[in-house]
N, C-alpha and C positions, 0 to 999 in steps of 0.2 A: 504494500500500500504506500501511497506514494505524501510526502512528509504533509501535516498538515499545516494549512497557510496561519497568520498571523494577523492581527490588529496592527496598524498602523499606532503613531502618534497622532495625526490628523481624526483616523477611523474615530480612535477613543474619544475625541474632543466632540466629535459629529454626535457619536449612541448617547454622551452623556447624558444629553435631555431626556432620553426613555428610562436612561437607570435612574435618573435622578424623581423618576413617579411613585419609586419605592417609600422613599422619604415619607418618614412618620410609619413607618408598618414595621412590623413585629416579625420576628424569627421563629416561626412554630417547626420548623424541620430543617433539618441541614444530610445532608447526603454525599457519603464519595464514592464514589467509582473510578479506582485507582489515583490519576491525574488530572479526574472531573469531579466537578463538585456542584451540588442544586443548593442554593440556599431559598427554602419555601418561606416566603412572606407575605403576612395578610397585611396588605394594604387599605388606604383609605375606598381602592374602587373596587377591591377585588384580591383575588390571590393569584398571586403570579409567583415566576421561578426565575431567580435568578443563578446564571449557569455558566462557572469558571471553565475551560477548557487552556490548560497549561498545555504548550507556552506560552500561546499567545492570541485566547479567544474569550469574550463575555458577550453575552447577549440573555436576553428576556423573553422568554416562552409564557404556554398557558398550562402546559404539563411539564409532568417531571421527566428531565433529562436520563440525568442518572442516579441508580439506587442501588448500593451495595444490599450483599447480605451478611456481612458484617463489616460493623466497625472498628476502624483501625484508632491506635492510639490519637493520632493527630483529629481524626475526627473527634473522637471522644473527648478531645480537651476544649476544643470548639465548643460541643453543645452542654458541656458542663457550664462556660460560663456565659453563652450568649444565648441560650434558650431563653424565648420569651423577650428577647433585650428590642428594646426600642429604636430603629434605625433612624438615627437623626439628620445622616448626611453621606452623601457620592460626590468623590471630588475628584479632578484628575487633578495627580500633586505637576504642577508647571506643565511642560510639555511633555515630561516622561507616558511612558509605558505602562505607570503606574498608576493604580485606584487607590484610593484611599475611603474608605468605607469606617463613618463611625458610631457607635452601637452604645447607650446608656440600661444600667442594670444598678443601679445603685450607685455602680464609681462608670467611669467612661474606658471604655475597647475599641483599639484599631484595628480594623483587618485591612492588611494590605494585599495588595494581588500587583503582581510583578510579571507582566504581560510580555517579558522579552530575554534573549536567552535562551536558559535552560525553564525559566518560567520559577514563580514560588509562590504560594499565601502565608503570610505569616499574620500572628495575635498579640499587639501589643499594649501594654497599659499606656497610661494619662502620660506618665515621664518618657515613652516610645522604646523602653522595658521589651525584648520579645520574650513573651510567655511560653508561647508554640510556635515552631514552624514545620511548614512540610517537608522541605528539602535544605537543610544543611548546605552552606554555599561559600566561598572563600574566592576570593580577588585580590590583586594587589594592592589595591587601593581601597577593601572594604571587607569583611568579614558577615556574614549572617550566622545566627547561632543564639541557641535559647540559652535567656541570662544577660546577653550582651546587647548594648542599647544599638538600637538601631540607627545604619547609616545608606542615607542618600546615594548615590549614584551620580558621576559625574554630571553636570547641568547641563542640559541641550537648551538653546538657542528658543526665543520667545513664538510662537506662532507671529504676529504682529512685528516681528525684527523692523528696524526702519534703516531708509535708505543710508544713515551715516553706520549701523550697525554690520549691516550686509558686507557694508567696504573693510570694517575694521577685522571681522572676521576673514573675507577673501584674501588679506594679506596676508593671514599666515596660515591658506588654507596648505594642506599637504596631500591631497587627492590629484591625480593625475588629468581627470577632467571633470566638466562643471558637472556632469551628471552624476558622476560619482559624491564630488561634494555635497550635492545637495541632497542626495540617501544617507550620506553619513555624517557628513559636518552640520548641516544641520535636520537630518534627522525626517526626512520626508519620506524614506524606504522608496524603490523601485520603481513602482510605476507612477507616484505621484511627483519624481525627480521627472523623469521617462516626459510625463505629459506639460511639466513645467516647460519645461526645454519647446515644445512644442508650440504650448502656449504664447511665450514670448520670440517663437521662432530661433532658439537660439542655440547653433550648431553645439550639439550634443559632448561631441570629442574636443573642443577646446578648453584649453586650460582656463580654472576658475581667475588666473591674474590676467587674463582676455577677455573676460565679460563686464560691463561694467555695474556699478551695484546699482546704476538707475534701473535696466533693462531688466533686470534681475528682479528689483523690485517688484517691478510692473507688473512682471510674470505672478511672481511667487500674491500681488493681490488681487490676480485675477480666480488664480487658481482657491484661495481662501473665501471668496467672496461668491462661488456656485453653489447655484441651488442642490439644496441635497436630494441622490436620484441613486439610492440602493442598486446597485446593477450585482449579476453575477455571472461573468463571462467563462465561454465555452471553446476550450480546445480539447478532441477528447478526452473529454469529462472538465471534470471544473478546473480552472484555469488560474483565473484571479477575482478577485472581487473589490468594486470599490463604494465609498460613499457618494460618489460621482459616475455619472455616463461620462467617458474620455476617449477622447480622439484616439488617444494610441493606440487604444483597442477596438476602434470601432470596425474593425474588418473583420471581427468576430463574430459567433455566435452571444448572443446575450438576453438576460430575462430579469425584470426591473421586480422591484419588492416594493410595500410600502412601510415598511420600515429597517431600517441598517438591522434589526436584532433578526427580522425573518429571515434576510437575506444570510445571515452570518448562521441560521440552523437551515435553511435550504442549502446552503455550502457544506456544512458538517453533514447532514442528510447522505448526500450524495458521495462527498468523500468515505465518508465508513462504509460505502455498499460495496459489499465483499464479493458481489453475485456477474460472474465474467459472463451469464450468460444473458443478463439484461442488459438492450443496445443504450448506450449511452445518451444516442441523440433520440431516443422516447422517452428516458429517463427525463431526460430536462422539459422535454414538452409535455411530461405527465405535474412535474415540475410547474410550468408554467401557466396549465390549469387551476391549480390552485394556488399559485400568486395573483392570478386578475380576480378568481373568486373571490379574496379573501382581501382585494382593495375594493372590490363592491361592497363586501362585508361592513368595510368600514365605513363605506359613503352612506352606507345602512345605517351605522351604529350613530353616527352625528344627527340621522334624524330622528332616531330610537327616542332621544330626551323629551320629544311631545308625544310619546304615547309607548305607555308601558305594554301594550300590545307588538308594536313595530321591535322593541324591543326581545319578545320571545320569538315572533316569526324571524329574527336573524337570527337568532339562537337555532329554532328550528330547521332551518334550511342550510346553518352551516352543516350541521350533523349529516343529514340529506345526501351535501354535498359532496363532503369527505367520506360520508359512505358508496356513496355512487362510483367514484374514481377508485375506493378501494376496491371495490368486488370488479369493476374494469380489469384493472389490471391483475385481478385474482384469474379472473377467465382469459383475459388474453396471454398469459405465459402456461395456462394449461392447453389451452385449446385454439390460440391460434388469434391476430387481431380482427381478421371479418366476423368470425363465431363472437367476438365481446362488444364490437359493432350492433353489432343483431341483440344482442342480451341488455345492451346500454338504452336502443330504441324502445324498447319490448317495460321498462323500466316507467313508472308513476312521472308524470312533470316535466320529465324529459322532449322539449319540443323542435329541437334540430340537434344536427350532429354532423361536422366537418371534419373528414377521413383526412385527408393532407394534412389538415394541423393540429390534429388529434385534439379537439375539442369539442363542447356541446353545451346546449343552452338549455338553462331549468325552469322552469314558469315557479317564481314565486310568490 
């Protein structure tokens, strides 16, 4: 299986607003499944999952992710002292890679999630004390280890850098060229360097002491300033994903979300399927049936608040929905895609159905 992808510094900045809906909800379950983790919490709307995926994944579902069948120490030190604790707050600390999650129980708890790397969560008190951590970790420059106070990670470079900033760093950048710099010097990774470059049109392989910090600038606030547009691009199988539709990639296959957290479990979805015998490119259009369902859904759910009926019938018909595609794809890997064609038709609501784009429309 082939490695799985990671959150950006940008990504984290973009999800924050959905983690940050947590906020004020309680901890009633915590769950690991080796190097994933669900933290269950009842919210002010609802219960939702919040779901760590080391090294370098978080996102917010309506089920649970993952569920051990038993608990390891590190979990057990968790729910010993955050069961029930009151989430006060999601913060990205600067630009890092890093969450900062903080949890009242009588005295105050950080849990930190370290999105890069080898990936880590750690539990620290008020003084930043680590209680617990899950992986034991050691650097030149920093140590992690229960007992010993917690430290930082070199500082990356502000999202908002300004144009005197940009110059004082290109002078003593040490990357061979601009694109490189700008994945590592300042911290944009891959393909949001990739599309900068593109953005401001500016030859990719030249050295960062050739660019100048205007042009630079320009690029780097075009590229901060796009509307957020969930994509998850397709080279067989899942490719890359961003919080942005992007040029660089547009020659690809792709299938939009309406939100970074679906797109980032439609991405895990499909990376963990271990099955070589389903085609990849039905996989994403089975995929992408239930992304456009599930932005009707929402377009549903904002008018749900004048009437607690509108309300149950989306509830209703998501069920419907996700069962319909289910039992689909139950019958067409046994029996063949015209036979699940035929069974799709033959199905309550269902009022057309488009063979080429393997989709169908439900009367609600």
């Amino acid at each position: 299986m082939a490695k799985i992808l990671g959150l950006s510094s940008l990504d984290l900045r973009n999800i924050l607003p959905e983690l940050k809906q947590l906020e004020g909800g309680r901890l009633n379950k915590l769950y690991q499944l080796k190097e994933r983790f669900t933290f269950r919490i009842a919210a002010k709307t609802g219960q939702f999952n919040l779901n760590i995926v080391l090294p370098g994944l978080i996102f917010v579902s309506e089920t649970v992710k993952f569920a051990e069948t038993s608990a390891g120490n590190f979990s057990m030190s968790l729910r010993k002292r955050l069961d029930n604790a009151l989430l006060k707050s999601v913060e990205q600390v600067g630009t890092e890679r890093i969450l900062k999650l903080v949890f009242e129980k009588g005295e105050t708890f950080v849990v930190l999630v370290e999105l890069f790397s080898r990936g880590n969560l750690l539990l620290l008190d008020s003084q930043e004390r680590i209680l617990s951590i899950y992986s034991t970790q050691s650097w030149s420059t920093r140590e992690l280890k229960r007992g010993l106070h917690y430290e930082m990670p070199p500082a990356m470079p502000s999202f908002d850098v300004s144009e005197r900033e940009i110059a004082g760093v290109l002078k003593f950048a040490t990357q061979e060229n601009i694109v490189k710099f700008l994945a590592v010097g300042l911290g944009l990774g891959g393909i949001y360097s990739e599309e900068t470059c593109l953005i401001g049109e500016i030859d990719k392989t030249k050295s960062p002491a050739d660019v100048t910090p205007r042009e630079l600038s320009k690029a780097l606030g075009v590229l901060l300033h796009k509307d957020i547009s969930p994509t998850l691009y397709i080279k067989n199988g899942p490719f890359a994903f961003s919080s942005y539709q992007l040029k660089s990639l547009e020659s690809l296959k792709f299938q939009g979300y309406p939100t970074i957290s679906r797109m980032v479990e439609a991405y895990l979805d499909l990376a963990d399927t271990a099955q070589p015998s389903v085609n990849s490119s039905t996989a994403i259009r089975l995929q992408g049936i239930i992304a456009k369902q599930e932005v009707h859904i929402i377009e549903l759910e904002r008018e749900a608040a004048e009437s607690s009926r509108r309300g149950e019938l989306v509830y209703e018909n998501y069920q419907k929905i996700s069962t319909l595609i289910q039992g689909f794809e139950e019958v067409r890997t046994t029996k063949g895609a015209e036979t699940a064609f035929e069974w799709l038709q033959s199905q309550p609501g269902v009022v057309s159905i488009n063979k080429k784009e393997f989709s169908f429309a439900v009367e609600l």
